[in-house]
N, C-alpha and C positions, 0 to 999 in steps of 0.2 A: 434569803439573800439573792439578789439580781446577779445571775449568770450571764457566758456568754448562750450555753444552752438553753434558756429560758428567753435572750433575747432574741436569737435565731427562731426560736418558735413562734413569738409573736409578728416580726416580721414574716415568716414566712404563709403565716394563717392572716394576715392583712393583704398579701400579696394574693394566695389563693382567692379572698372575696373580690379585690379589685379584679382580678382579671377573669375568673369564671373557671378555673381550673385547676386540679394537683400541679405542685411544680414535680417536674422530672429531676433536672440537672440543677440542685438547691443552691451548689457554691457558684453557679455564675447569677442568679439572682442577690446571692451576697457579695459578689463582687459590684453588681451594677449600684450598689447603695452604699459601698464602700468609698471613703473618702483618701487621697494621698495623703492627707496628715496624720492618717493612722500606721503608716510605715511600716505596713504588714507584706511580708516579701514569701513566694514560693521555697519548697526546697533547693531549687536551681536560683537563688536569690530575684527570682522578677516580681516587681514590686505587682501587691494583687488589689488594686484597686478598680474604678469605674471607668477608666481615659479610654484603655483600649477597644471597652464595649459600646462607649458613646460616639468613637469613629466609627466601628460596625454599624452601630443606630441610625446615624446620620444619613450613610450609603441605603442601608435599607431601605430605611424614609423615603427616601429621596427617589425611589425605583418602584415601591410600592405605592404611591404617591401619582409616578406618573402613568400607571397602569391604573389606579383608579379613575384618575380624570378621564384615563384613553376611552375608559368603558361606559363613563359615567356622561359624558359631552361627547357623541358621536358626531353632531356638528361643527364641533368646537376644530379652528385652526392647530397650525404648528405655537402661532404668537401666542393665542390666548391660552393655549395649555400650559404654556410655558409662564406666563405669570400667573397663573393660578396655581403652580406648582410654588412659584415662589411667594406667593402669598400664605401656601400653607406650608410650608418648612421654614419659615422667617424665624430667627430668634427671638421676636417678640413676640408669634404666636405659638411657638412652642414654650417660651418661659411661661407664658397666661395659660396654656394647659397644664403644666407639670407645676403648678402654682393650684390650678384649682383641683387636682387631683391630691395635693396637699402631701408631695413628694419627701418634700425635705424635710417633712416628720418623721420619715424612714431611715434618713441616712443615720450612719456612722462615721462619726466622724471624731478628731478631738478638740476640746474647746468647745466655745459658744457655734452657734450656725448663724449667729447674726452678723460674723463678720463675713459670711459672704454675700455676693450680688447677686443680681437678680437674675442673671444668665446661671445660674444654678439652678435653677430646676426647669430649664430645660436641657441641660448637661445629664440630669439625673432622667430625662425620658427617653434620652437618644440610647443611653447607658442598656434601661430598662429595654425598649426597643429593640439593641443588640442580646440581650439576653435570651428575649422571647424569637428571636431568628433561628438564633444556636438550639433553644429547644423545643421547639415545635417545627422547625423549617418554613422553606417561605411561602408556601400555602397556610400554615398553621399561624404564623403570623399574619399574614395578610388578612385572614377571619378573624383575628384575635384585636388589629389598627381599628377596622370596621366597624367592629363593635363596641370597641372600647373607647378608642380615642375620636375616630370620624365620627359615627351618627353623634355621640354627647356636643360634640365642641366644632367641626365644620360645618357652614352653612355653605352653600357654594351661592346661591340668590346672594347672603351680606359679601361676601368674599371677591364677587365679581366689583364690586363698587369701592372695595377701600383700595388706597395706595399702597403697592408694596413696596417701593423705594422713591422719596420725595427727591431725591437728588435723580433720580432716571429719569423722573416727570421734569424735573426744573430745566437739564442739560437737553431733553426734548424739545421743551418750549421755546426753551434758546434757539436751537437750532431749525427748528420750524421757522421763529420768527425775524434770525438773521439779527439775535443782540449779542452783545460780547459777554458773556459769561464766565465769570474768573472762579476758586475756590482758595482763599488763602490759608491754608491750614498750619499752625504752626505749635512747637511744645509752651504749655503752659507751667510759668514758675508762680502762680499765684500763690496764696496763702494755704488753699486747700489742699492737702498730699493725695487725694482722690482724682484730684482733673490735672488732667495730663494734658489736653490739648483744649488748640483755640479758635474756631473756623470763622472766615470773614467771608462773607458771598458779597463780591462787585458786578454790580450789571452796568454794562459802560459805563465803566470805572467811578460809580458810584455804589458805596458801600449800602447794601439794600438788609441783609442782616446779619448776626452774629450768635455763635451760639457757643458753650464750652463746656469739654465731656469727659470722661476716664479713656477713651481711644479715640483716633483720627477718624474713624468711620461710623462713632456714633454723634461725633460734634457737627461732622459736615450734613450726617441727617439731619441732627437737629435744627441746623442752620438754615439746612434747605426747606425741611416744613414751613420754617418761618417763613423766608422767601413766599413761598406758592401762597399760603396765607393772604400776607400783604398786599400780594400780584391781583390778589380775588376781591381785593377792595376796590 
């Protein structure tokens, strides 16, 4: 019969191949894979799920991140550090890591996993991320990113050339070029219960494109992509 003891073991022997090591501290890597809808709370009633490891994750990331580029692009400016940081802590290129490391095979959760999105598995990296801070600390992690998550999945040659936010490029170009630039974003009652909003990009005052998404700031990306797109025509 399928235990929780049987299940913790295979998690935790998937977790030791992926990452190169015994785990130490076993319940915060089962926290970092634990879902809220499993409504599993401490003796002190605090709910023990992945939230609070995926805001640790995030901060870490985000610090060990800019210490690699500091080390890795000694010519590199204040600017271009700074977008290349945010090219690599982007939720779209941490959902595409924690997707190909085939995360959300691991969670627990209850119910199907196909009701969630795709910002789930990098909720589930940031999670994991914070776990491996707490035990190994931030040397132990910092060798542990490097190895695991940088050499596999950053390139910093492709990473210098993509966009990391199409709407910073577009309101750039605008403002470079002295056009009026509007973003009309508004909620969406369509038919779909998934898309929430609706974004309309005017370049003096002509509606140039449109796009619409489950939040305000992934409709007006997407809208903005378009824009730059058609601008390239």
């Amino acid at each position: 019969m399928w235990s929780k003891k049987s299940a913790d073991h295979l998690l935790f022997l998937k977790l030791k191949n992926l990452l190169g090591y015994s785990l130490k501290n076993k319940n915060l890597y089962r926290a970092a894979f634990t879902h809220r809808s499993m409504n599993i709370r401490n003796e002190h009633g605090v709910p023990l799920n992945f939230e609070r490891l995926e805001y640790l994750g995030d901060s870490v990331l985000s610090t060990i991140v800019s210490r690699y580029l500091f080390e890795k692009l000694p010519e590199a400016n204040e600017g271009k550090l700074t977008r290349m940081k945010s090219k690599i802590v982007s939720r779209e290129k941490l959902n595409f890591i924690g997707k190909e490391m085939l995360l959300l095979n691991l969670l627990i959760c209850s119910g199907s996993k196909e009701k969630f999105g795709n910002d789930i598995h990098g909720n589930i990296l940031e999670a994991l991320i914070g776990a491996i801070f707490i035990d190994k600390g931030y040397e132990g992690c910092k060798k542990t990113l490097i190895r695991v998550f940088f050499k596999p999945y950053i390139d910093l040659d492709s990473i210098t050339n993509t966009v990391a936010s199409y709407k910073s490029l577009l309101i750039e170009w605008s403002q470079k070029n002295k056009r009026n630039l509007v973003f009309e974003t508004n909620s969406d009652n369509g038919k779909d219960p998934n898309i929430n909003y609706c974004c309309k990009i005017l370049l003096d005052n002509k509606v140039r494109a449109k796009s619409r998404d489950i939040t305000k700031k992934k409709a007006e990306e997407k809208a903005a992509k378009r824009a730059v797109h058609l601008l390239k025509k």
